[in-house]
N, C-alpha and C positions, 0 to 999 in steps of 0.2 A: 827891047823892053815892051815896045809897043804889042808881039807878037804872044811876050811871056803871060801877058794880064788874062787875056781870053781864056788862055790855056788852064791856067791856075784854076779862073773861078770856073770849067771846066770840069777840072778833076775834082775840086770839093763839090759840083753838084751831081757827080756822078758816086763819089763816095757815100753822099748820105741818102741818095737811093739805092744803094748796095746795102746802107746799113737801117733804112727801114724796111726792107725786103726781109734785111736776114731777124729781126727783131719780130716781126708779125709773127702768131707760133699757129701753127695748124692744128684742126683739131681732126683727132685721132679715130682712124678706122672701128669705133668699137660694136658697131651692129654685128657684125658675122662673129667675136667673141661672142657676147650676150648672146645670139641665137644657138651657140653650141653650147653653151654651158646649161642653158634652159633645157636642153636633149638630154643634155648627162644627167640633170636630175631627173626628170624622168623615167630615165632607164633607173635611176637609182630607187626611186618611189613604188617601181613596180612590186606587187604584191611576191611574196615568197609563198610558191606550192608547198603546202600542204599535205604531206606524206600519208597521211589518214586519209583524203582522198584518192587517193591511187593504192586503195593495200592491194598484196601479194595474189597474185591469180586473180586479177581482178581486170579487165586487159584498161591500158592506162589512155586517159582522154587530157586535151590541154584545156584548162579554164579557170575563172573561181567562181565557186560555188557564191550564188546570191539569196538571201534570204527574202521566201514566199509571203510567210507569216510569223509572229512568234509571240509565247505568251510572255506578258513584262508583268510584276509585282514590285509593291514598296512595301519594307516590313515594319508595321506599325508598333508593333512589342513581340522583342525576344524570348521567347518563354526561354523557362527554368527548369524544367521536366527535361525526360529524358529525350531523345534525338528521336525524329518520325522514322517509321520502318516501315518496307514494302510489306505487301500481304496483311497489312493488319486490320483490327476494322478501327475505323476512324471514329470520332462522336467530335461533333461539330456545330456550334453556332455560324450562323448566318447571315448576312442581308444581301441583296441583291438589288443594281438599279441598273437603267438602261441609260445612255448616253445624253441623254437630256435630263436625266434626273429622276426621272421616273421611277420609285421602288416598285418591283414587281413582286418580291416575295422574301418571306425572313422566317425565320426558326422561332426569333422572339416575338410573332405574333400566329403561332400556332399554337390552339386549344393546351394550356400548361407550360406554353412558353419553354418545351424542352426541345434540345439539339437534336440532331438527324445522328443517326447511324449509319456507315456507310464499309464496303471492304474496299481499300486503297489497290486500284489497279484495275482493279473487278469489272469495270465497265458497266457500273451501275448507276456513273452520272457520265455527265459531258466529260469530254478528252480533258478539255480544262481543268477540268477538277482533280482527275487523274493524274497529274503531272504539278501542277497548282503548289502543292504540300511539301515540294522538297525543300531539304536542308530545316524545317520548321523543326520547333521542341516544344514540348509538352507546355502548354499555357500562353504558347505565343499567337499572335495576330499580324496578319495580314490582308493587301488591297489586290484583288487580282486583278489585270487588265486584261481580259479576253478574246481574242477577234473572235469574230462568228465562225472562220470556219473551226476554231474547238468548242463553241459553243451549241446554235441550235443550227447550222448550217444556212443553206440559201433558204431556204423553206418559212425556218425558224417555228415558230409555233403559237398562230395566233389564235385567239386574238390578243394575250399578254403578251407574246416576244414577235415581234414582228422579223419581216426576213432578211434577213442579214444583217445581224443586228448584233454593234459589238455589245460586252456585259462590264460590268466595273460589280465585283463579290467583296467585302470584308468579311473575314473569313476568320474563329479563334478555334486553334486547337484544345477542344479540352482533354478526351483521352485516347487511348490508344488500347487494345486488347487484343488477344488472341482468339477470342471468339465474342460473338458479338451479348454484350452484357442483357444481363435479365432486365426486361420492360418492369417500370415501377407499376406496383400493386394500385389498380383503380379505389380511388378514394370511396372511404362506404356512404350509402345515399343517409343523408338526414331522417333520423327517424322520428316520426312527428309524434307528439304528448297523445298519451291515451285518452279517448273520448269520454266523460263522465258515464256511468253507467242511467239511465232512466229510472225514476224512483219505481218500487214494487207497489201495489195499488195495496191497501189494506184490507184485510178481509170483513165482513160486515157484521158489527156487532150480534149477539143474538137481543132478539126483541125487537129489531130492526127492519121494515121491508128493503132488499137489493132494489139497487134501479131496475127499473122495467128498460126490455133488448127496445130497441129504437124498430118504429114500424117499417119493416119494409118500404125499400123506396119506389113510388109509382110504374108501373112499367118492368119490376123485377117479376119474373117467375116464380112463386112458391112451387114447393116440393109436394105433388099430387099424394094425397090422403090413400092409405091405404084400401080399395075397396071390398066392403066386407063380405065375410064367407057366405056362399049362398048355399 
């Protein structure tokens, strides 16, 4: 008996460190999951090539194409007219400001406050402008946001556009034509009320002497007497 007691509380203190051993839970390997699923999406996120940049006969390169510049608009009012078309000439209101606010120039403060005439494509304004107008319809408006290089380039054009200088345009389609419409007829000048004519002098009663001609003035030359026949 004496031998069993030791023994006993022996095995229970060796059972309930077996059984706080096997109860503690470990924690689990997951860093090297997480770092490979983080891969796989990756590889999953990668961009899909773009078959218009490699067309036919064209010999093929690997990359994606990153955007240099581009022009961004917001459309202020959808016009109702018909849809803009290449080649045509444009008639166009205006305003233009520089990045700080600045208006540099508008249609509606030109002599009669009429729009610009313009052929779409024609390279008779900035690239911007040129490109500016799609999808627009007849009576709509729009904000153009410019970078310089569609605008006045490095240079720009001072002293109103300085260089490199982006442009912010509101811009209203008004019409569109086939060729470019007749300039309106310059307004006729005022013509001023006719001057009263000056009264006619009456002619001098008979019985009457006329006024005597006023004496020559001092220092006039009279007209030398004829000298008589000799």
């Amino acid at each position: 008996m004496t031998l069993r007691a030791p023994l006993a509380l022996f095995l229970i203190a060796t059972a309930a460190a077996a059984q706080t051993t096997t109860t503690t839970p470990k924690k689990p390997a997951t860093t090297t999951h997480h770092t490979t699923s983080t891969a796989a999406a990756k590889k999953t996120a990668a961009p899909v090539a773009n078959p218009a940049d490699n067309p036919p006969n064209v010999p093929k390169i690997v990359g994606t194409p990153k955007n240099l510049y581009s022009l961004r608009y917001i459309d202020i009012q959808i016009g109702t007219g018909p849809l803009a078309e290449q080649r045509k000439f444009y008639t166009v209101h205006y305003t233009g400001w520089l990045t700080d606010g600045t208006k540099f120039d508008s249609s509606h403060d030109h002599p009669g406050g009429e729009p610009i005439v313009f052929p779409y494509g024609g390279r008779r304004v900035i690239p911007g402008w040129d490109t500016g107008f799609e999808g627009m319809h007849i009576g709509g408006k729009r904000r153009l946001f410019v970078p310089y290089q569609l605008a006045y380039g490095e240079s720009g054009r001072p002293p109103v556009i300085p260089p490199k200088a982006d442009l912010i345009f509101d811009v209203e389609l008004v019409a569109q034509s086939d060729t470019p419409p007749e300039p309106k007829p310059a307004p006729a000048p005022e013509q001023k009320p006719a001057e009263p004519k000056p009264a006619e002098s009456k002619p001098a009663e008979p019985g009457q002497p006329q006024s005597a001609q006023p004496a020559p003035a001092a220092g006039t030359p009279t007209k030398p007497q004829t000298p008589p026949n000799q």
